[in-house]
PyMOL Python script that loads the backbone (N, CA, C, O; Angstrom):
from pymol import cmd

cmd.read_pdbstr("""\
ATOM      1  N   UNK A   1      57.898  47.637 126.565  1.00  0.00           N
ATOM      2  CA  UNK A   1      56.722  46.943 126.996  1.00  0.00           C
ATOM      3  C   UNK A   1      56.241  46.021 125.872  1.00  0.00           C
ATOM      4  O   UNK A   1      55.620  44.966 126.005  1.00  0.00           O
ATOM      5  N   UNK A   2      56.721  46.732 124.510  1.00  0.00           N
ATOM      6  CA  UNK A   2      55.934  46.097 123.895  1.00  0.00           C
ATOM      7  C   UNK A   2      56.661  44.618 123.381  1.00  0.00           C
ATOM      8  O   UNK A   2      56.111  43.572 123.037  1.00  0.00           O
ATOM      9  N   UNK A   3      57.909  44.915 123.458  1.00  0.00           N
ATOM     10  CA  UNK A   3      58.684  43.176 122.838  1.00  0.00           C
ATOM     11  C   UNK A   3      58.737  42.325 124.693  1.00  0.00           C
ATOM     12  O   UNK A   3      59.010  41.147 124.927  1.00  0.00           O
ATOM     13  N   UNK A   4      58.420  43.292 125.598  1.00  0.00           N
ATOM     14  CA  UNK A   4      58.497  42.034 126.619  1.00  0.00           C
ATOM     15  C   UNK A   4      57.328  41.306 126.988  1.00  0.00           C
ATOM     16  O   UNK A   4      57.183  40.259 127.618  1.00  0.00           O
ATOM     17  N   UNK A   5      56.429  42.196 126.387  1.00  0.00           N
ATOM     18  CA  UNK A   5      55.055  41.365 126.190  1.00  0.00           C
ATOM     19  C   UNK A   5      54.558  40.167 125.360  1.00  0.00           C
ATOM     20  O   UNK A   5      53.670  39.353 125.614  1.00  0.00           O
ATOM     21  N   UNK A   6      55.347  40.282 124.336  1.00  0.00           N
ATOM     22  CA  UNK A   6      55.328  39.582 123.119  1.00  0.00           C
ATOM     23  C   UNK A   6      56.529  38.235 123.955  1.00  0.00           C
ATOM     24  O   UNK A   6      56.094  37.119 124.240  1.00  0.00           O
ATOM     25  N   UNK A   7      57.694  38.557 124.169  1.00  0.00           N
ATOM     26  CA  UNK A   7      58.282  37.408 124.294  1.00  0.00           C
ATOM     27  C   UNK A   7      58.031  36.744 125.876  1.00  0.00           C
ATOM     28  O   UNK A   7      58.675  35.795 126.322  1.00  0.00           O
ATOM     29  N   UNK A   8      57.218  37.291 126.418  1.00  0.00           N
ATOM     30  CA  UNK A   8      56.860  36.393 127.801  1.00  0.00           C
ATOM     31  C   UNK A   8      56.040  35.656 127.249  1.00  0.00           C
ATOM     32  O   UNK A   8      55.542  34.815 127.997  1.00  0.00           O
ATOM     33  N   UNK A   9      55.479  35.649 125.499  1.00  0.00           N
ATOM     34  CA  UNK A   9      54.442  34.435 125.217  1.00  0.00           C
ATOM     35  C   UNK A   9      55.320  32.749 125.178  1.00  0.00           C
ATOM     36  O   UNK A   9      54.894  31.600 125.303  1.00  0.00           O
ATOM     37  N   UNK A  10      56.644  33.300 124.952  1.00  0.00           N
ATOM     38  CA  UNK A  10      57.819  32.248 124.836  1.00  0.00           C
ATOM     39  C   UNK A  10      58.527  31.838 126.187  1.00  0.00           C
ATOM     40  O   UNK A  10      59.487  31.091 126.372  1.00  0.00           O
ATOM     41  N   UNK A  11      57.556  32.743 127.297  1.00  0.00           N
ATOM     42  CA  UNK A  11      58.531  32.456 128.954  1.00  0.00           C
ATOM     43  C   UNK A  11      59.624  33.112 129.238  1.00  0.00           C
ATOM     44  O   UNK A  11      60.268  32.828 130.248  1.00  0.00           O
ATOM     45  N   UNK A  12      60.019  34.138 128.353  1.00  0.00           N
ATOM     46  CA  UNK A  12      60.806  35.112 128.564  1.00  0.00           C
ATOM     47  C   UNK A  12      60.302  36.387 129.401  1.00  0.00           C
ATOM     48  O   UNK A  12      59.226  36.862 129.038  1.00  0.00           O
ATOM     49  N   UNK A  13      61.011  37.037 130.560  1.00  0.00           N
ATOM     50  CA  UNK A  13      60.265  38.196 131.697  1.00  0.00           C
ATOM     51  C   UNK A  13      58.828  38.389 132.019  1.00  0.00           C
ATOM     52  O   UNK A  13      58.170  39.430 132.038  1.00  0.00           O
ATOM     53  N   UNK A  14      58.369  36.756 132.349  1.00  0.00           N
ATOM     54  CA  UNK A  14      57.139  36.308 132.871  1.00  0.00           C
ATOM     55  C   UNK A  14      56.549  37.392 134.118  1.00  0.00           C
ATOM     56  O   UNK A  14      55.496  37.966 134.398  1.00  0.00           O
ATOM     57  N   UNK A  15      58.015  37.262 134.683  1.00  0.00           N
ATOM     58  CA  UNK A  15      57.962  38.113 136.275  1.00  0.00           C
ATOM     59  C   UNK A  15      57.348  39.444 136.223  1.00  0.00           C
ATOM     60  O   UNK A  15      56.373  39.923 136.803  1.00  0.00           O
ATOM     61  N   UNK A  16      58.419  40.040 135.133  1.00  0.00           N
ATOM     62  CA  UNK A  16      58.381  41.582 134.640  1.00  0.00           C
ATOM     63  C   UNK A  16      56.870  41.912 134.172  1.00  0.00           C
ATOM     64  O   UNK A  16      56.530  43.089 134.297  1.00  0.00           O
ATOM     65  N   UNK A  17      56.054  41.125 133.718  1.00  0.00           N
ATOM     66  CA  UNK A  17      54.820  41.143 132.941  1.00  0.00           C
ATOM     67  C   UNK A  17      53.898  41.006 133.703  1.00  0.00           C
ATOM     68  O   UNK A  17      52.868  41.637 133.465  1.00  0.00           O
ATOM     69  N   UNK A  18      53.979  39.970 135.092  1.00  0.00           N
ATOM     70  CA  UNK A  18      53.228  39.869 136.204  1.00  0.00           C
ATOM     71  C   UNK A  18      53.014  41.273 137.002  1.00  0.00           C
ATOM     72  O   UNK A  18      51.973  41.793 137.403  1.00  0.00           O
ATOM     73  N   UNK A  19      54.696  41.805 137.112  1.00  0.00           N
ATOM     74  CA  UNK A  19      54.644  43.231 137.716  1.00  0.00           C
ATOM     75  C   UNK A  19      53.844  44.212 137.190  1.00  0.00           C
ATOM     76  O   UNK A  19      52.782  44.669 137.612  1.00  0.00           O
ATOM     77  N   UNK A  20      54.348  44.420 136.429  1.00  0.00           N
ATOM     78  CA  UNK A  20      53.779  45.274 135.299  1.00  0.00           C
ATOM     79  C   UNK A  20      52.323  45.334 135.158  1.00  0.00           C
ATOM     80  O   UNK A  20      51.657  46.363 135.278  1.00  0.00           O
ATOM     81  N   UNK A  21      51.907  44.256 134.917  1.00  0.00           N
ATOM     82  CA  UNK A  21      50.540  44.414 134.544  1.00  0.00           C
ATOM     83  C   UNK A  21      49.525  45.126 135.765  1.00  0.00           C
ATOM     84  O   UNK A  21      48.404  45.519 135.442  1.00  0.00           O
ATOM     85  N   UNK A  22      49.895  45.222 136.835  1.00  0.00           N
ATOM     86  CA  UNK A  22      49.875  45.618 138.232  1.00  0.00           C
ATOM     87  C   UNK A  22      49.409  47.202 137.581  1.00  0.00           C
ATOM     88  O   UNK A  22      48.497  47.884 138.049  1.00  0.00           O
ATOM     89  N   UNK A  23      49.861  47.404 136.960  1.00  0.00           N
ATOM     90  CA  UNK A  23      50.069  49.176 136.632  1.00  0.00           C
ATOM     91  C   UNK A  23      49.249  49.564 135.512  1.00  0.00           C
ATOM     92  O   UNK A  23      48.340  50.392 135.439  1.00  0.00           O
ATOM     93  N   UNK A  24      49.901  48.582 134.418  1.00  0.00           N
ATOM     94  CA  UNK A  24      49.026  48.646 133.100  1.00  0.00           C
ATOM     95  C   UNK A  24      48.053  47.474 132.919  1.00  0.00           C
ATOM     96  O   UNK A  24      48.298  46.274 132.798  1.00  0.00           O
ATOM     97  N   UNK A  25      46.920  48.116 132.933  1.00  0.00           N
ATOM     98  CA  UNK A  25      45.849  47.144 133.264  1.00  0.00           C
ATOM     99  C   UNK A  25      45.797  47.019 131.306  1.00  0.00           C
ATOM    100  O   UNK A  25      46.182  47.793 130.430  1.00  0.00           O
ATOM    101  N   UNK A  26      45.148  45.695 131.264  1.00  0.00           N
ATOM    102  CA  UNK A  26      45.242  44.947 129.924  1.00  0.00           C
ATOM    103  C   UNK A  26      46.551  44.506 129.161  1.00  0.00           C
ATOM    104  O   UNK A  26      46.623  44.315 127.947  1.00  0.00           O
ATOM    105  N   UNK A  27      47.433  44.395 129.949  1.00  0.00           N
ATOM    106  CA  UNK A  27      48.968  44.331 129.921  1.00  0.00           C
ATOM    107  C   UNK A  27      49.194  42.887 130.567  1.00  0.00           C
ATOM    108  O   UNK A  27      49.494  42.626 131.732  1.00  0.00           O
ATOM    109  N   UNK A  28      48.967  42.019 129.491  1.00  0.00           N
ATOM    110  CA  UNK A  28      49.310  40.524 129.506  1.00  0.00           C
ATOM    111  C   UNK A  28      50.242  39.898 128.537  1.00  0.00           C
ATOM    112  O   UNK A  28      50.625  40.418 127.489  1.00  0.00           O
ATOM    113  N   UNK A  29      50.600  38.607 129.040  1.00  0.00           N
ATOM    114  CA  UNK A  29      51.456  38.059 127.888  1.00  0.00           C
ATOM    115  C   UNK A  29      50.932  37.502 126.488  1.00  0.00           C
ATOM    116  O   UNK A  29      51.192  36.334 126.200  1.00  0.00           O
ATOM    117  N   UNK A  30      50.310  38.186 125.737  1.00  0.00           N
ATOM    118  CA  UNK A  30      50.103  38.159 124.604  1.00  0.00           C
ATOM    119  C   UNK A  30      50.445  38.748 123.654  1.00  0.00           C
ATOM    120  O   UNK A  30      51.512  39.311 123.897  1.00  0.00           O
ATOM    121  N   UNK A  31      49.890  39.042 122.058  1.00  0.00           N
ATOM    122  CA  UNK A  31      50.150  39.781 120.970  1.00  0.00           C
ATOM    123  C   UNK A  31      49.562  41.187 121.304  1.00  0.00           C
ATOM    124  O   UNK A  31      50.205  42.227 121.166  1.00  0.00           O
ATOM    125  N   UNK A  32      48.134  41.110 121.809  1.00  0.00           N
ATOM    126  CA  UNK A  32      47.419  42.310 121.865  1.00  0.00           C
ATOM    127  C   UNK A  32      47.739  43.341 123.104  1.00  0.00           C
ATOM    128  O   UNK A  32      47.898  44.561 123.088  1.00  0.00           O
ATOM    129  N   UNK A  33      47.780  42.167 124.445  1.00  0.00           N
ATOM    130  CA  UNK A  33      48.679  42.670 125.675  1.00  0.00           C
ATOM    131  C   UNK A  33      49.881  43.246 125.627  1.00  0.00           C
ATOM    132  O   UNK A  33      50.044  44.118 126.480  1.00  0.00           O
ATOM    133  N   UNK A  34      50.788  43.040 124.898  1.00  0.00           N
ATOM    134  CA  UNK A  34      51.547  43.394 124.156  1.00  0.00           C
ATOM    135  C   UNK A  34      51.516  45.003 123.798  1.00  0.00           C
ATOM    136  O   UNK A  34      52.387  45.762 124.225  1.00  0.00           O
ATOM    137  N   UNK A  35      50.614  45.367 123.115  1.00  0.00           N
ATOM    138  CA  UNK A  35      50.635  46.741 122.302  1.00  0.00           C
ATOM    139  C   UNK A  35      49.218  47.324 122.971  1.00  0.00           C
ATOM    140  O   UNK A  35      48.650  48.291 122.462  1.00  0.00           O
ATOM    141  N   UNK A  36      48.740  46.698 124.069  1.00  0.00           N
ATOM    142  CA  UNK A  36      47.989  47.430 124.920  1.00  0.00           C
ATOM    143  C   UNK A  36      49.226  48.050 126.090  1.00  0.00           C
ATOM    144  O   UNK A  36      49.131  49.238 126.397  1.00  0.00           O
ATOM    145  N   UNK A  37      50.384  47.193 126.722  1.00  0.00           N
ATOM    146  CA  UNK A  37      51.193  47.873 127.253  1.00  0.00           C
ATOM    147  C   UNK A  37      52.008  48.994 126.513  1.00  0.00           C
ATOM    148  O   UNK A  37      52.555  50.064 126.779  1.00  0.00           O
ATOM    149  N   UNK A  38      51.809  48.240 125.533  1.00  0.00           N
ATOM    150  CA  UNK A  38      53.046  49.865 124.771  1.00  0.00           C
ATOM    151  C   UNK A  38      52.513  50.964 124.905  1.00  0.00           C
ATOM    152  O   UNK A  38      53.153  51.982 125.166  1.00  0.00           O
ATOM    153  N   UNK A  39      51.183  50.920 124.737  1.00  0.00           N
ATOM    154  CA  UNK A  39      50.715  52.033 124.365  1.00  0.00           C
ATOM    155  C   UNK A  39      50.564  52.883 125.909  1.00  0.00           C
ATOM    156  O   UNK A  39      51.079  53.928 126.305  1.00  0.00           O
ATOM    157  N   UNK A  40      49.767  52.071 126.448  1.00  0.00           N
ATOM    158  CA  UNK A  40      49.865  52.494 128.361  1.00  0.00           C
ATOM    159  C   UNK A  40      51.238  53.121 128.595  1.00  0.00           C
ATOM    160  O   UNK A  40      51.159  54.197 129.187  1.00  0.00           O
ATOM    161  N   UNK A  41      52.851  52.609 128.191  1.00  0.00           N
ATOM    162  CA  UNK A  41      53.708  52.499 128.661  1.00  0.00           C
ATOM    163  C   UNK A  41      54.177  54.295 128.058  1.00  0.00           C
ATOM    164  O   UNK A  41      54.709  55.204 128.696  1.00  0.00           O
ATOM    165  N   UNK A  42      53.587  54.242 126.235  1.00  0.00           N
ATOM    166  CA  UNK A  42      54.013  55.600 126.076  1.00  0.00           C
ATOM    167  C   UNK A  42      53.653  56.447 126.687  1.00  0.00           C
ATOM    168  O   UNK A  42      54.468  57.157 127.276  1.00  0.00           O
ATOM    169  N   UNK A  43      52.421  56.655 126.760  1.00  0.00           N
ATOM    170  CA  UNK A  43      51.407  57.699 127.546  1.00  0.00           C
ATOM    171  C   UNK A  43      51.732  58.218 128.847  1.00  0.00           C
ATOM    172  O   UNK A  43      51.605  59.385 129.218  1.00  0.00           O
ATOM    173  N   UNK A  44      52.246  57.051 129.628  1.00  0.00           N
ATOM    174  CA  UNK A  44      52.679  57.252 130.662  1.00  0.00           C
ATOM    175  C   UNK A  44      54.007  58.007 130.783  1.00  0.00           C
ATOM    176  O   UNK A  44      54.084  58.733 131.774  1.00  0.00           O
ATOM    177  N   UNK A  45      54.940  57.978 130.063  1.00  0.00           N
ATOM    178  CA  UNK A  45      56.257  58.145 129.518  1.00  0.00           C
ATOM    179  C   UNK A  45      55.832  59.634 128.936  1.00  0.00           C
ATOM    180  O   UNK A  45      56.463  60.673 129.132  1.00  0.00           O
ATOM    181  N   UNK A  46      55.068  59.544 128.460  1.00  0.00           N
ATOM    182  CA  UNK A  46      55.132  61.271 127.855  1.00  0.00           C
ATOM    183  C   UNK A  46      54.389  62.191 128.964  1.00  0.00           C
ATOM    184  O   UNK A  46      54.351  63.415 128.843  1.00  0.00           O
ATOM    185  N   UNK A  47      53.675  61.357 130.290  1.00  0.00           N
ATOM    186  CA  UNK A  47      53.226  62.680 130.770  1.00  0.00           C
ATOM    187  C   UNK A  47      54.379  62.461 131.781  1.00  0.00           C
ATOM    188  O   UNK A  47      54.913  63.569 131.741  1.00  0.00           O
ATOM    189  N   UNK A  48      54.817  62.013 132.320  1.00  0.00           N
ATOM    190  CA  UNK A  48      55.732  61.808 133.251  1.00  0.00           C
ATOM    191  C   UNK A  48      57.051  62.812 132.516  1.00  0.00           C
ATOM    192  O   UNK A  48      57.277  63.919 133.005  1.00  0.00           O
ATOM    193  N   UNK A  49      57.743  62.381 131.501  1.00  0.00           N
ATOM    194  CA  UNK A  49      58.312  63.161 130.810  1.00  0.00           C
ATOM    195  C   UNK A  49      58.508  64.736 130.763  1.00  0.00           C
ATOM    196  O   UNK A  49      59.440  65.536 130.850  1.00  0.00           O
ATOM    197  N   UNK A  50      56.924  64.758 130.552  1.00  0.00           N
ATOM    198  CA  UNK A  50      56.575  66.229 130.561  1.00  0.00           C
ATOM    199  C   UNK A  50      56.612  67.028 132.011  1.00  0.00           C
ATOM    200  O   UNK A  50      57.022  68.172 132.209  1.00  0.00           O
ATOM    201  N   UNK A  51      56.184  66.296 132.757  1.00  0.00           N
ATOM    202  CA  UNK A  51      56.082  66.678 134.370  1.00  0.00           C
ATOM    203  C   UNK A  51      57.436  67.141 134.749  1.00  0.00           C
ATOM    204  O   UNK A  51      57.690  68.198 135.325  1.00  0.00           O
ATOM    205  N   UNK A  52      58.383  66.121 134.313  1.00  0.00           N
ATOM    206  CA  UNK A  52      59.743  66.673 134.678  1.00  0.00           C
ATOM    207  C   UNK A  52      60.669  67.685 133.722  1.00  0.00           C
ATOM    208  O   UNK A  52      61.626  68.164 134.331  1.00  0.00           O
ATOM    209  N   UNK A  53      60.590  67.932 132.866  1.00  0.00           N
ATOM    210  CA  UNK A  53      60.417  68.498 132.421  1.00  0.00           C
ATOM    211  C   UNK A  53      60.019  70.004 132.403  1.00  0.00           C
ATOM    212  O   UNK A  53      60.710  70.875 131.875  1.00  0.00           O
ATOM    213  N   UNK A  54      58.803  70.224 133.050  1.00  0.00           N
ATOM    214  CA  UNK A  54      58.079  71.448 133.294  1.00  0.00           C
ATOM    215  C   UNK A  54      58.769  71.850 134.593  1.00  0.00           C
ATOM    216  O   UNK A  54      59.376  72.916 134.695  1.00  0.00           O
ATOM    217  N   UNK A  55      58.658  70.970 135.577  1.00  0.00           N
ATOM    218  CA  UNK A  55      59.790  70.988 137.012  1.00  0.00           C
ATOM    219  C   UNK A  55      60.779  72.010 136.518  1.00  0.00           C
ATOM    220  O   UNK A  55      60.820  73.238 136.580  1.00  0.00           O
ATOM    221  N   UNK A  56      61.908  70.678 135.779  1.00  0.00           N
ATOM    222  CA  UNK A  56      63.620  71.369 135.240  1.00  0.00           C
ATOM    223  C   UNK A  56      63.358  72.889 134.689  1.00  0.00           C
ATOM    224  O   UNK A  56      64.151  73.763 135.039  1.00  0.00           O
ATOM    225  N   UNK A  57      62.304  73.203 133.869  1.00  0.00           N
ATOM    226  CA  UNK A  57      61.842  74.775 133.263  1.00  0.00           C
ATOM    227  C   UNK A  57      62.039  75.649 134.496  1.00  0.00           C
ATOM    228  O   UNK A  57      62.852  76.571 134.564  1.00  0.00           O
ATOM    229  N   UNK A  58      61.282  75.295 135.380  1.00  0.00           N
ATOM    230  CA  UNK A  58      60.685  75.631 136.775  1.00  0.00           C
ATOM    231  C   UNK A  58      62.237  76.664 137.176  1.00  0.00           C
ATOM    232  O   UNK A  58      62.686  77.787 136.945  1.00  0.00           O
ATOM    233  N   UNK A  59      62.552  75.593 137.797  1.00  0.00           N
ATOM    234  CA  UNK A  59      64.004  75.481 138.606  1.00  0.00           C
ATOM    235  C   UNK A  59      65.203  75.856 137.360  1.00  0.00           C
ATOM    236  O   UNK A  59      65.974  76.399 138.152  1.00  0.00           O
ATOM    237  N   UNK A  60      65.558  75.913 136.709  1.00  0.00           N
ATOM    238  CA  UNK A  60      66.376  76.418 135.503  1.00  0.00           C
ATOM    239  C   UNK A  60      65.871  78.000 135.096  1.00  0.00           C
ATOM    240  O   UNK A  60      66.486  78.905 134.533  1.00  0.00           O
ATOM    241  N   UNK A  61      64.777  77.946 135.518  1.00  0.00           N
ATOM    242  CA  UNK A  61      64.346  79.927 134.997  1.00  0.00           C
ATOM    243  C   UNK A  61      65.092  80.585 136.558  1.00  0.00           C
ATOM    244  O   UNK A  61      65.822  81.573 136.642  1.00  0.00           O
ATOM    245  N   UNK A  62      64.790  79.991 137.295  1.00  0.00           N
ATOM    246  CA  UNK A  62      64.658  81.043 138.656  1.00  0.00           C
ATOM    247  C   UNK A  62      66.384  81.242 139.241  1.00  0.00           C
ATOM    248  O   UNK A  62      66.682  81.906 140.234  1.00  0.00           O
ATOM    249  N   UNK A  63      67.469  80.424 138.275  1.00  0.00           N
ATOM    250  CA  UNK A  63      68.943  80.452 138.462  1.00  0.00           C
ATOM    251  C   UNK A  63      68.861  81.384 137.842  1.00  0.00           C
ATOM    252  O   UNK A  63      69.871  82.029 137.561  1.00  0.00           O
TER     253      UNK A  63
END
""", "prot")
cmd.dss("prot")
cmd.show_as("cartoon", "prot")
cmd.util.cbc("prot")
cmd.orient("prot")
């Protein structure tokens, strides 16, 4: 999130950043938009992560 934020300031995955920002709100093509998505992007990534995760525990104990 965070280098495609940065290089859509150059017109590089304009699209991707349009999408995106859909989700991660303050997630524009800028410097700060930029590392406001990263940060959205980890957070999201670690609970999601974890969710599956806790699932696989789930289903892996009860074999």
């Amino acid at each position: 999130m965070l280098f495609v934020g940065w290089a859509s300031i150059f017109g590089w995955g304009t699209k991707f950043v349009d999408v995106m920002s859909s989700v991660y709100i303050g997630f524009t093509p800028s410097f700060l938009g930029g590392i406001i998505g990263a940060v959205e992007g980890f957070f999201d990534g670690a609970i999601g992560g974890a969710i599956i995760a806790f699932v696989y525990n789930a289903v892996a104990e009860r074999k």
